[in-house]
KOLNULO-650625 format. One record per atom (N, C-alpha, C, O): x negated, y negated, z. Coordinates in pm, whole numbers, plus 50000, padded with zeros to 5 digits. Atoms other than C-alpha are relative to their C-alpha. Layout:
XYZ;...
***
This chain:
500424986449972;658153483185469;499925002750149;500345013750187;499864999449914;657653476585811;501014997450115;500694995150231;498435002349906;661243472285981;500445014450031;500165023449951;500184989549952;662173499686171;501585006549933;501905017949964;499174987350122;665273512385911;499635005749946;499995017449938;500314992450096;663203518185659;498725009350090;497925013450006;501024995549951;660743533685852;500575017850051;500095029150035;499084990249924;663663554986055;500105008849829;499715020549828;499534996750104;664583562685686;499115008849925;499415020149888;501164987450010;661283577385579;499855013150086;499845024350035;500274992449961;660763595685842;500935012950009;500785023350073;498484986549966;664153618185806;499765000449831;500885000949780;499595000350150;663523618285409;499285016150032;498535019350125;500434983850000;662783656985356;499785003049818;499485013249757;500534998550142;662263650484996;498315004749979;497715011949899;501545002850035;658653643885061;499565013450088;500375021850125;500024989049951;656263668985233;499064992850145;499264996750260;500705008449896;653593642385444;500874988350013;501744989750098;499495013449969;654963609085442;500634999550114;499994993550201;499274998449898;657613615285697;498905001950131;498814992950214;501124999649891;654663628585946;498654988350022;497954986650122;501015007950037;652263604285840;500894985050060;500284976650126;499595018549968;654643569585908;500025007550190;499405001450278;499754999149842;655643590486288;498584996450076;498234988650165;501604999749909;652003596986374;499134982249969;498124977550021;501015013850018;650963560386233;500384988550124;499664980750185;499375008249918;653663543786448;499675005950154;500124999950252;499494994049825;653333563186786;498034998350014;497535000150125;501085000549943;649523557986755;498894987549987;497724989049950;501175014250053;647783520186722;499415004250063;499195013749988;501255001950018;644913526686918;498965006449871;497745005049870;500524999450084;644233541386593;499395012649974;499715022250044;500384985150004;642183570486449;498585001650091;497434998250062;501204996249915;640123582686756;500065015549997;501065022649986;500544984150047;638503617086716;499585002650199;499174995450290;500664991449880;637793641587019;498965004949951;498795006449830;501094991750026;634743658187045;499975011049895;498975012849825;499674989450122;635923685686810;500014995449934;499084997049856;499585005350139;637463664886568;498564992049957;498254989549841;501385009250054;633963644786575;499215010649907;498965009149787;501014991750040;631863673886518;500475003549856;499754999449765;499295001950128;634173682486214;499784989449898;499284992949791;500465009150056;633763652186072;498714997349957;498494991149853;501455001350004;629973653286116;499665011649880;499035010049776;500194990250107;630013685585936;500354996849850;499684999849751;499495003250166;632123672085625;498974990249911;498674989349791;501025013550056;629683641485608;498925005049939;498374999049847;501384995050058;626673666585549;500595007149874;499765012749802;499984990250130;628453683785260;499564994249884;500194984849835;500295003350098;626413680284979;500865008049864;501095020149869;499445001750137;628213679084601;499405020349971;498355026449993;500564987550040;627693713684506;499875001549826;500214993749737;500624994850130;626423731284196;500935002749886;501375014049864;498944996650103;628663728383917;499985011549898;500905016149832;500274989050153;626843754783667;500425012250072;500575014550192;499154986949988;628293789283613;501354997550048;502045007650054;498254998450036;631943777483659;500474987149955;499804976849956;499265006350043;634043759183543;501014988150119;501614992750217;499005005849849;636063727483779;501054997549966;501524995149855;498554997050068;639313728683847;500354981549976;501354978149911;499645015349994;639313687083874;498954996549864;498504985249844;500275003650213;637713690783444;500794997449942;500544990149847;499304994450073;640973699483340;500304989149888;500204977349919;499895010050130;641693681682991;498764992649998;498654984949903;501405006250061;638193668383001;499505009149878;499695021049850;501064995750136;635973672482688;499555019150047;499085023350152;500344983349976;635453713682669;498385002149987;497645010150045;501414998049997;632083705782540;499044994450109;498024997850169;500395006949824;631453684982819;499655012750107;498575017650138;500044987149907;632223713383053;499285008849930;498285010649999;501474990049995;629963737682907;498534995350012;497525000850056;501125010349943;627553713182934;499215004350157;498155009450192;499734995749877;628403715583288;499825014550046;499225018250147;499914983549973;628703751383303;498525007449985;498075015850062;501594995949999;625003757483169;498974989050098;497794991450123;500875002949925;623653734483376;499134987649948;498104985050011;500725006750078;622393707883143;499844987850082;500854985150146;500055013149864;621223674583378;500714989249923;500804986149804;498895013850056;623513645283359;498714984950009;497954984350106;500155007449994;622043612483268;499914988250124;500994985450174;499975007249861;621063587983573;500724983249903;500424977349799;499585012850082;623233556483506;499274986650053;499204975749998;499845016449936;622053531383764;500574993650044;500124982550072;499015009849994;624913518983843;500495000050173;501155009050223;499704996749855;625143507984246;501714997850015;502465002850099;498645002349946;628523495384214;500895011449943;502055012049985;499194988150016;629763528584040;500005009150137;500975013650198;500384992649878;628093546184326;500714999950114;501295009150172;498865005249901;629763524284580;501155006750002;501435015550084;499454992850006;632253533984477;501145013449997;502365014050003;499544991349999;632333569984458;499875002150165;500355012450213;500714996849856;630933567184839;501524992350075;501614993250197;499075008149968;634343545284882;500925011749962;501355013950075;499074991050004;636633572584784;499205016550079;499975024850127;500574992049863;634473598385002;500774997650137;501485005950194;499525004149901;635403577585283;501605000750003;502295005350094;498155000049975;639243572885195;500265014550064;500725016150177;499724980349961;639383618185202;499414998850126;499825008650188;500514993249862;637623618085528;501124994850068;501785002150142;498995009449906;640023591885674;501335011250010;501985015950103;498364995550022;643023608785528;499835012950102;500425015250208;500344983749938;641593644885628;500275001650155;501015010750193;499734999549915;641413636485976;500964994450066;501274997850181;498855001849953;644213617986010;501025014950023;501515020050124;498964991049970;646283645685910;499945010450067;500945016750103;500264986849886;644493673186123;500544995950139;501325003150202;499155002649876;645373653186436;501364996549996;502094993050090;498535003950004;648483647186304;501215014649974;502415015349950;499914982750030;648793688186265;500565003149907;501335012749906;498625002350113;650403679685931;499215009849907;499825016749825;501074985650073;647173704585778;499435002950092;499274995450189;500394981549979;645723738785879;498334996649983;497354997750057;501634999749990;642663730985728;499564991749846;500314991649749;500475012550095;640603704385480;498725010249916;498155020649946;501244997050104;638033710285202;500055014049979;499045019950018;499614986650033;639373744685097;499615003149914;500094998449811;500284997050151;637453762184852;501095009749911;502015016649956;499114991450103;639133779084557;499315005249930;498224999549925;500674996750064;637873802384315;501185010349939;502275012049994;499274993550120;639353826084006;498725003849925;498054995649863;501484995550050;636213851283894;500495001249885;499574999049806;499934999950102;638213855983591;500094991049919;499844994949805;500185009250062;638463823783459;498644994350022;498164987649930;500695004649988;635533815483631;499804981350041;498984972250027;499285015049939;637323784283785;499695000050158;500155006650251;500005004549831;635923768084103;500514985750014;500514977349924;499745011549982;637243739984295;499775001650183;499255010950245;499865002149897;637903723984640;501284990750027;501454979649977;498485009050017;641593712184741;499544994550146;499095001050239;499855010949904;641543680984975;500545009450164;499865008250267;499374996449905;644063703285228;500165006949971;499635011649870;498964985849985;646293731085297;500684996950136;500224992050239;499434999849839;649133733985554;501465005949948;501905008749836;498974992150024;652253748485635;500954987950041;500494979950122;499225007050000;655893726385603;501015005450047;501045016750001;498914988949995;659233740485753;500714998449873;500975009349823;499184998850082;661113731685488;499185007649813;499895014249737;500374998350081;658663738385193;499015008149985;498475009449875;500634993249975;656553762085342;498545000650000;498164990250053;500845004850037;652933767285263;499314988849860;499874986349753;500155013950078;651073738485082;498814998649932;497875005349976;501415007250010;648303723284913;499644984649993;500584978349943;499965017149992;647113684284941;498904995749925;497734999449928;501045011050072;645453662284741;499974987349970;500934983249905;500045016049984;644473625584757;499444991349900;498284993849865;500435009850061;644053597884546;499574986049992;500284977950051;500035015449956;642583564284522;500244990449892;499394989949803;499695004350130;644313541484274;500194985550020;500854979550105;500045017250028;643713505284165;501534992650054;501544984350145;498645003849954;647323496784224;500935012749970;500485022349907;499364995249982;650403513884265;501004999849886;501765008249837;499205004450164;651953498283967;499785013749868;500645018649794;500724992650094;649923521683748;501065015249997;501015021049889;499574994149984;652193548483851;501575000749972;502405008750016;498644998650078;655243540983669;500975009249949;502195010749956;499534990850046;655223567683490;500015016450073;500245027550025;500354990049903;654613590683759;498615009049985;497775008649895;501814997549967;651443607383852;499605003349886;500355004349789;500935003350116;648323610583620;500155011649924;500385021749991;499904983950039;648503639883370;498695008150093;498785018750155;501094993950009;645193647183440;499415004450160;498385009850199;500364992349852;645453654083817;500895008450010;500575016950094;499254989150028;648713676583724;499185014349966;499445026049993;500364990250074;646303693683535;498985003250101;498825015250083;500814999249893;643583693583850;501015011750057;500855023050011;499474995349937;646233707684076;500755013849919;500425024249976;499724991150123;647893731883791;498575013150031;498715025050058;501164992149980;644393747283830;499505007750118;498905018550125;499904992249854;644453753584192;500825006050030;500775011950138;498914990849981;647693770084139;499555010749907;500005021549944;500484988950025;646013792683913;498945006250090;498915018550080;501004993449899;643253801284174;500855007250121;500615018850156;499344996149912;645973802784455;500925002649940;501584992649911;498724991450010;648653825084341;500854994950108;501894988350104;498585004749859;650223820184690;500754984850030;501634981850111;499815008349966;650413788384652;501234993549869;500944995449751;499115004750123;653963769284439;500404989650040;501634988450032;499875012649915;653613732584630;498724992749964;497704999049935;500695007449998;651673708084598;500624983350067;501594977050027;500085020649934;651363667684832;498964995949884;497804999949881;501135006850041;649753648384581;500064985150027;500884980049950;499775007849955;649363615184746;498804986649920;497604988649900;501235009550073;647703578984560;500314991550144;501334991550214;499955013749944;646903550084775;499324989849973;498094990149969;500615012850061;646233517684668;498664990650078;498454984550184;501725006149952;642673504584705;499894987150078;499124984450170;500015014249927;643523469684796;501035001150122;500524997350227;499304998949866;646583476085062;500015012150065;500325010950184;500094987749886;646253512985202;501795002650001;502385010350076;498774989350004;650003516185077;500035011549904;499625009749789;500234988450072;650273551084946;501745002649934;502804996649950;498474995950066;653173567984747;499725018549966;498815022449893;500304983849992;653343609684775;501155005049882;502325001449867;499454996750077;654163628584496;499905016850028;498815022450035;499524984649964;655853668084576;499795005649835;500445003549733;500254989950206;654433690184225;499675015150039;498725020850094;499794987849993;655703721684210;499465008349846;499445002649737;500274996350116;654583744183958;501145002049855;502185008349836;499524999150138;655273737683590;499535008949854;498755005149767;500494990350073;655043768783376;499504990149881;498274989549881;501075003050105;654043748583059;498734993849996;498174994349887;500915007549970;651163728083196;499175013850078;497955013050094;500304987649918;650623764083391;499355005149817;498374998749778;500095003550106;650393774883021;498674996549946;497725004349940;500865009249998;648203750582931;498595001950014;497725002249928;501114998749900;645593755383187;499435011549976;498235011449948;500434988050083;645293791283086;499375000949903;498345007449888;500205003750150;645103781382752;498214993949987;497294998649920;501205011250035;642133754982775;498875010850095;497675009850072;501354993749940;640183782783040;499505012849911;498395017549888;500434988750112;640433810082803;499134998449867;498415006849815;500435007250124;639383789382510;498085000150084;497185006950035;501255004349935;636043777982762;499045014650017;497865017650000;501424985049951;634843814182869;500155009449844;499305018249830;500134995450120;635623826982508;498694998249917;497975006849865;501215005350052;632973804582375;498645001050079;497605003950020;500875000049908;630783803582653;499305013650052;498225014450111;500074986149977;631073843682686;498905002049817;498275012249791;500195000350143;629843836482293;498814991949957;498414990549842;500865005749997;627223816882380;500234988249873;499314986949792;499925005450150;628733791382089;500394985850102;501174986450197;499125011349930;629343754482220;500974989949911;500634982949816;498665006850038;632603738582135;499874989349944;498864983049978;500585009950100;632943710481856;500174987650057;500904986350155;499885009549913;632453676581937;500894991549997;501494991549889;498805013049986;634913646982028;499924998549811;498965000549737;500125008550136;636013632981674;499764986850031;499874980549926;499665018449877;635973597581874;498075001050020;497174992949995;501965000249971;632093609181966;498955001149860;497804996749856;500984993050124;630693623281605;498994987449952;497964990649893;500575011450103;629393584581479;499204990950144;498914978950150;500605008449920;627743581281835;500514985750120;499934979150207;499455014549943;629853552981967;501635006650068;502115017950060;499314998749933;632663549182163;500244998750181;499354998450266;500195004049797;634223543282568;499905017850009;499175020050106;500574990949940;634063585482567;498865006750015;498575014750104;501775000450069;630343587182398;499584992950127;498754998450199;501095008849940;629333559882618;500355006350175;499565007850268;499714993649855;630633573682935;499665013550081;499715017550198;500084986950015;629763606182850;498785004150094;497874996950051;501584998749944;626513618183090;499035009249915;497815007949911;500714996650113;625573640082826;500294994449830;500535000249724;499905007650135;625843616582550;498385003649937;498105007549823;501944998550057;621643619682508;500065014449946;499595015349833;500094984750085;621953657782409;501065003649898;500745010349800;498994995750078;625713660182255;499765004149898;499635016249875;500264996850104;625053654281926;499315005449915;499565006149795;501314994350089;621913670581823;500335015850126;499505024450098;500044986949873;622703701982138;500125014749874;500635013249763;499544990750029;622763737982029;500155011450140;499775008150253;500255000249856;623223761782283;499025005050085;499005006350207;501754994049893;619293776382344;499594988250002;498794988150096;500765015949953;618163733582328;500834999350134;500144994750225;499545003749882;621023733082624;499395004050089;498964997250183;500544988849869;619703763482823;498254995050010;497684993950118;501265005249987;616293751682765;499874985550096;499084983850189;499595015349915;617213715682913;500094998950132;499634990350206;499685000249870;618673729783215;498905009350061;498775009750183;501574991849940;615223754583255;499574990750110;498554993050174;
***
């Protein structure tokens, strides 16, 4: 990976939309990622962002999760404390990867701007996309990062279920028909960028599963449960943070819960 053909060879590939900017700016800069005073303060700011309030919408990084789940979510019902430091770790370990990436690519002027909110009052779909930036060849953009056990895993090409993440931010951003979705592997920091343009049936889709959510939710009725969950057991039962209310929930015990 590191011989300077393949390297020359990336960087002229115009398939991709970062990569190419990302190997120039990695090679032309070992002392590494140093921040200016701006870029610090930036950084300082991202570090204080606390997790925001999931109730009253819907996220666009749910998509194909459990529907009852998400109304869960949506009223506000408290999630289960697991305990778990090394889950925690973690999630505090893929925090860190997005900051890294984030400011890499701002000094690398490859994005406009990081932690972009999104919103859609009619679906009632919020999110936050990793990036945004503009490409000559592919024009404006959106970015999003991943952190994945290995690289192998990606055989089949990226996950449905971040198609269906990003799918969702193309319903919030109309303007937007691009997507960088980039994994990098946890143990070496090699990444692999995947260009996802919008796909009307997964577009589709996404419609489909938000209309279904504020139908019921407009209906005050909550959605039936996993067949995989009904007997209590299971890896989506047990994973579930509202596993303690699921099965016995209606939806004034939910709203009462989240009182």
């Amino acid at each position: 990976m590191n011989n300077l053909k393949t390297i020359l060879n990336i960087v002229k590939d115009d398939r991709l939309i970062l990569t190419p900017g990302v190997f120039q700016w990695l090679t032309k800069h070992p002392e590494g990622l140093v921040l200016t005073t701006n870029e610090a303060d930036l950084l300082t700011k991202l570090t204080m962002i606390r997790p925001r309030n999931r109730a009253q919408s819907f996220s666009c990084s749910a998509r194909v999760q459990c529907v009852r789940r998400q109304q869960f979510t949506y009223i506000g019902v408290p999630t289960q404390s697991t305990l778990d430091a090394p889950l925690q770790n973690k999630f505090n370990d893929g925090t860190w990867r997005h900051l890294r990436w984030q400011m890499m690519l701002l000094k690398a002027t490859l994005l406009e701007k990081v932690e972009v909110p999104v919103w859609h009052e009619g679906y009632n779909l919020l999110g936050s996309m990793d990036g945004e930036g503009v490409n000559d060849k592919f024009g404006k953009f959106g970015f999003e990062l991943k952190g994945i056990g290995s690289l192998s895993f990606l055989k089949e090409g990226p996950h449905l279920h971040h198609l269906y993440q990003i799918h969702s931010y193309f319903v919030a951003r109309p303007d937007l028909d691009v997507f960088s979705l980039i994994y990098e592997d946890k143990m070496t920091q090699v990444w692999k960028e995947f260009v996802i343009e919008r796909d009307p049936k997964i577009m589709r889709s996404v419609r489909k599963e938000l209309v279904k959510l504020n139908t019921a939710t407009n209906h005050r009725k909550l959605l039936p449960i996993l067949e995989g969950c009904k007997n209590g057991r299971g890896p989506d039962f047990r994973a579930c943070p509202y596993s303690g209310i699921c099965l016995t929930a209606t939806w004034k015990k939910a709203e009462r819960s989240a009182a």
